[in-house]
NUVOFI-270442 format. One record per residue (C-alpha): y, z, x. Coordinates in steps of 0.2 Angstrom, whole numbers, plus 5000, padded with zeros to 4 digits. Each point is the difference from the previous one (the first is absolute). Layout:
N
YZX...
//
This chain:
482
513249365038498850055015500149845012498549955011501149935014501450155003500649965017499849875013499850035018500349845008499350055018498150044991500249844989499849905014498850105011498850004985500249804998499649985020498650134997499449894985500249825009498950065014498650064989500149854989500650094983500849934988500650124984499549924983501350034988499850104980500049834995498849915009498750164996500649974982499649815001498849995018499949824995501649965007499450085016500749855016498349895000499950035019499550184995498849984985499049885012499850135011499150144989498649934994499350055016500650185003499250154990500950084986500050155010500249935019501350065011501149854998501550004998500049854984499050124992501750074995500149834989498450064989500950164994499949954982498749984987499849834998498649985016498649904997498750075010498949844999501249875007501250125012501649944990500850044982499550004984500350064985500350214997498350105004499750104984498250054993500150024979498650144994499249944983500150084985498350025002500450135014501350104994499750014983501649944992500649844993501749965012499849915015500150125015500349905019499950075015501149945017498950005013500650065017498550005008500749795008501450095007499950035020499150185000499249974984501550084991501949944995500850165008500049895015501449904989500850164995500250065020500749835003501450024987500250175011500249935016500649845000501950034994500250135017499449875012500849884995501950105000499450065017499950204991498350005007499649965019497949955003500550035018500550175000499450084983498550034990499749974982499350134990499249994986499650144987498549964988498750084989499149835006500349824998501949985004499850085017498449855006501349904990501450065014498950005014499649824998501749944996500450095017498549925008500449844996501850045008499250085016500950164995499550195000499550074985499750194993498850034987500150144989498650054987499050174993498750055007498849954985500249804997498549895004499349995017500349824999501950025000500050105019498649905009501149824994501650105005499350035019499249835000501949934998500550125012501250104990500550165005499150124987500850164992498950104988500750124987499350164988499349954982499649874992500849844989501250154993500950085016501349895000501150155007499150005014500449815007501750044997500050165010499249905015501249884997501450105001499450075018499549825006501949964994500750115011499649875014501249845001498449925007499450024983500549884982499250074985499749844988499650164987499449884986500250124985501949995004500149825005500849864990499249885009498350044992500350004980501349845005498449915009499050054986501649934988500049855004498449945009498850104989500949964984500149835003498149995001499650094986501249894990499249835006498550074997500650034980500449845001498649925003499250134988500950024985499549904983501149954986499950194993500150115013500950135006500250085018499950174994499650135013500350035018498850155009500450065016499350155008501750095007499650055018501549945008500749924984500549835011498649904991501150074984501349885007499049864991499950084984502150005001499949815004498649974985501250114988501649895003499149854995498650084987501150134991498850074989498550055014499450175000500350075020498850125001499650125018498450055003499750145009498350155001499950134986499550135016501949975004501349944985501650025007500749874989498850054984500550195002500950055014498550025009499150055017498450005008498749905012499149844995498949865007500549844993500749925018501549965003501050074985501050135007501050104989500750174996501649924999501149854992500349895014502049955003499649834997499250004985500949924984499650154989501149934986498949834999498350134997499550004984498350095001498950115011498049995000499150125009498349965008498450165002499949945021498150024995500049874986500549875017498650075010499049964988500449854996500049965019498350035001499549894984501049855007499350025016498250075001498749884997499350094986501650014995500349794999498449994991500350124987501549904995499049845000498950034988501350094990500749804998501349995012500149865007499350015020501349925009501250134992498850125005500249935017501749995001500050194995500350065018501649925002500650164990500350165014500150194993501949984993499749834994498850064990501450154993501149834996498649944990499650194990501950004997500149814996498550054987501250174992501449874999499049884988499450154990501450074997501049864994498649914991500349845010499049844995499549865006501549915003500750155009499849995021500350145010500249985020499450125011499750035020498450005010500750065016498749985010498249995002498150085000500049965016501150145008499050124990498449995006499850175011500550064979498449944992498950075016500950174997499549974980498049985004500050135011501050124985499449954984498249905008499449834999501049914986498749924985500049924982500250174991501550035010500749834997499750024981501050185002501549915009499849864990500450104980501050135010501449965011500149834994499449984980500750174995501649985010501550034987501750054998500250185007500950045013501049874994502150014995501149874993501850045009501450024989501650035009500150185002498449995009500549855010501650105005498950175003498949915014501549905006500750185003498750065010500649915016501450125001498850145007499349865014501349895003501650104999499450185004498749955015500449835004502150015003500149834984501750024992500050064983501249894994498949875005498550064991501349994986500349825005498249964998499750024983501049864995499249854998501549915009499450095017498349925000500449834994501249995016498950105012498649844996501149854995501650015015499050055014498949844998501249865008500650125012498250035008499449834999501649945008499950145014498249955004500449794999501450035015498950125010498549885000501549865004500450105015498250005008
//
């Protein structure tokens, strides 16, 4: 079983609890970003008045989903459900909203789960040694911000292609910025650049496509949220039926494990672009839906608990884009009956959020779900970190109008059905699951009898359930030290 907390060095420990106590940082616990009510009251007083994106060091304390942007404290899970009217199919289909994390995305959780087992084991040293953070977007601002919030060094890694908006907030922060061939699909790339960075002590690669610490964040913080949010959902008939991820790192998918131990019979199901199937076909190529990176299985993904693959036209989510953010666009979809403060709630959905929703859609088709069927889904992050996208549209395809609304309208979104769509039997499970070899094993130096080891259920059930006392105890005595 892969542990977050592999050694102790005793020495760092307690450097890295002086470091903290003269910054005024205290470490919240999985827990308490589980349940931020139960955050020491001394502390929730204090953030009503600090920016969900501020440089404070309490904003650590607001790395979960359960923000309420109008009073500064908690409240319940931030999730967006799109009507029927919308997407065209009877089931119930609700979005987790990332845009209330810090950064306007929940990779800034997923870094945390990186980071926050080597400083407190004293395995990483602020003082003497950067943090680097390979991305194809979000977890890198994710790690930059956790890293600025501990006044420590951080190294951002990221293809040359992502939106604008992602460098200029990086060298706002102040992180140290290193730019790679390609596009959302030359994953190969950051790990070349990682291995040559590695090659420096100075240097800890928190590599997040190999990282427990993500899917386990995404276990227990993000499958706790969904759940409550089903809670608070559910009638008398229903059924929570699908979970839809788009894969990128596969550490959201660490949800998806959570929500199958307790909902047996959901239908996992990985998104990903039909310009680059590796799951669907053993595929390759370039795509442009951000922050999906690919052309591999990810070591931490729990390929066993996939049971279905949807793959997304990346043009279908420009399109869409543009009709849920241009104010023709917004109109369009008024007078079509859906209701305007849906409508206006539309750019809460970034360009992969809108793949979660296509692939969320596929699901419902293909399995005929009704109206007492809910499927969960992710909306990673916002319009907002998008917009040098839709000037880069107007100047390609021209001002955007009714005509094209109506196109985007019966196109992407109508006549979206279930191709490119397969249901996982266990041949295909263990085909894709076999895959990492060739990354992992061949490339990477992982053990093959490990890769063994991981497709056994046993391995993931401990890899999320032992490690979560352990951290939560090892964060309680280093914040008892400051």
């Amino acid at each position: 079983m892969p542990k977050l907390i592999t050694e102790k060095n005793y020495n760092n420990i307690l450097k890295n609890a002086k470091r903290c106590k003269e910054r005024g940082i205290i470490l919240p616990t999985i827990k308490q970003q589980i349940n931020p009510e139960t955050i020491p009251e001394n502390i929730k007083q204090k953030l009503p008045d600090i920016g969900l994106s501020d440089i404070n060091p309490l904003n650590l304390f607001r790395i979960n989903w359960k923000n309420d942007i109008q009073t500064g404290l908690f409240g319940k899970p931030n999730f967006f459900e799109i009507p029927s009217s919308l997407t065209g199919v009877q089931a119930r289909i609700i979005g987790m909203v990332g845009k209330y994390f810090p950064t306007g995305s929940h990779k800034v959780g997923a870094a945390y789960g990186c980071l926050i087992p080597r400083l407190v084991s004293g395995t990483f040293d602020p003082e003497t040694q950067k943090a680097v953070w390979p991305s194809t977007g979000n977890y890198c601002r994710g790690g930059a911000f956790d890293c600025a919030m501990l006044d420590s060094p951080a190294i951002a890694i990221l293809p040359e292609k992502m939106s604008q908006e992602r460098f200029d907030w990086l060298r706002q922060i102040g992180a140290e910025i290193y730019i790679t061939p390609g596009c959302e699909s030359n994953v190969k790339e950051i790990y070349d650049l990682c291995a040559e960075l590695h090659k420096d002590p100075h240097n800890v690669i928190f590599n997040q496509f190999e990282e427990f610490g993500n899917p386990f964040w995404h276990y227990h913080i993000t499958g706790n949220a969904i759940k409550e949010v089903w809670d608070w959902l559910k009638g008398e008939k229903s059924f929570l039926s699908g979970f839809v991820c788009a894969i990128g790192s596969a550490g959201t998918m660490g949800a998806g494990d959570f929500l199958k131990k307790h909902f047996h019979q959901i239908k996992i199901t990985a998104a990903e672009s039909l310009e680059c199937p590796t799951m669907l076909m053993n595929g390759f190529g370039a795509h442009r839906i951000e922050g999906v990176g690919d052309r591999q299985i990810t070591w931490i993904h729990n390929v066993r608990n996939s049971d279905a693959v949807a793959a997304i036209h990346d043009e279908d989510c420009l399109r869409l884009f543009r009709l849920f953010n241009e104010p023709a666009g917004q109109e369009f979809l008024i007078k079509e009956g859906i209701p305007e403060d849906v409508v206006q709630k539309l750019p809460l959905l970034g360009i992969s959020s809108i793949a979660n929703l296509l692939a969320s859609i596929k699901l419902c088709k293909y399995f005929e779900f009704g109206k007492d069927n809910l499927v969960f889904t992710i909306f990673t992050d916002s319009a907002e970190l998008y917009q040098s996208r839709l000037k880069e549209l107007r100047v390609i395809k021209g001002k955007y109008n009714e005509r094209q609304a109506a196109l985007d309208w019966e196109g992407p979104l109508k006549s979206q059905n279930i191709d490119h769509f397969l249901d996982l039997r266990y041949t295909d499970k263990k085909r894709i699951h076999n895959l990492k070899y060739y990354t992992w094993v061949e490339q990477r130096g992982k053990s093959d009898e490990e890769l063994i080891n991981q497709w056994e259920p046993d391995y993931w059930q401990e890899t999320f359930e032992d490690n979560l006392d352990e951290l939560d105890n090892a964060i309680e005595e280093f914040n008892a030290l400051l």
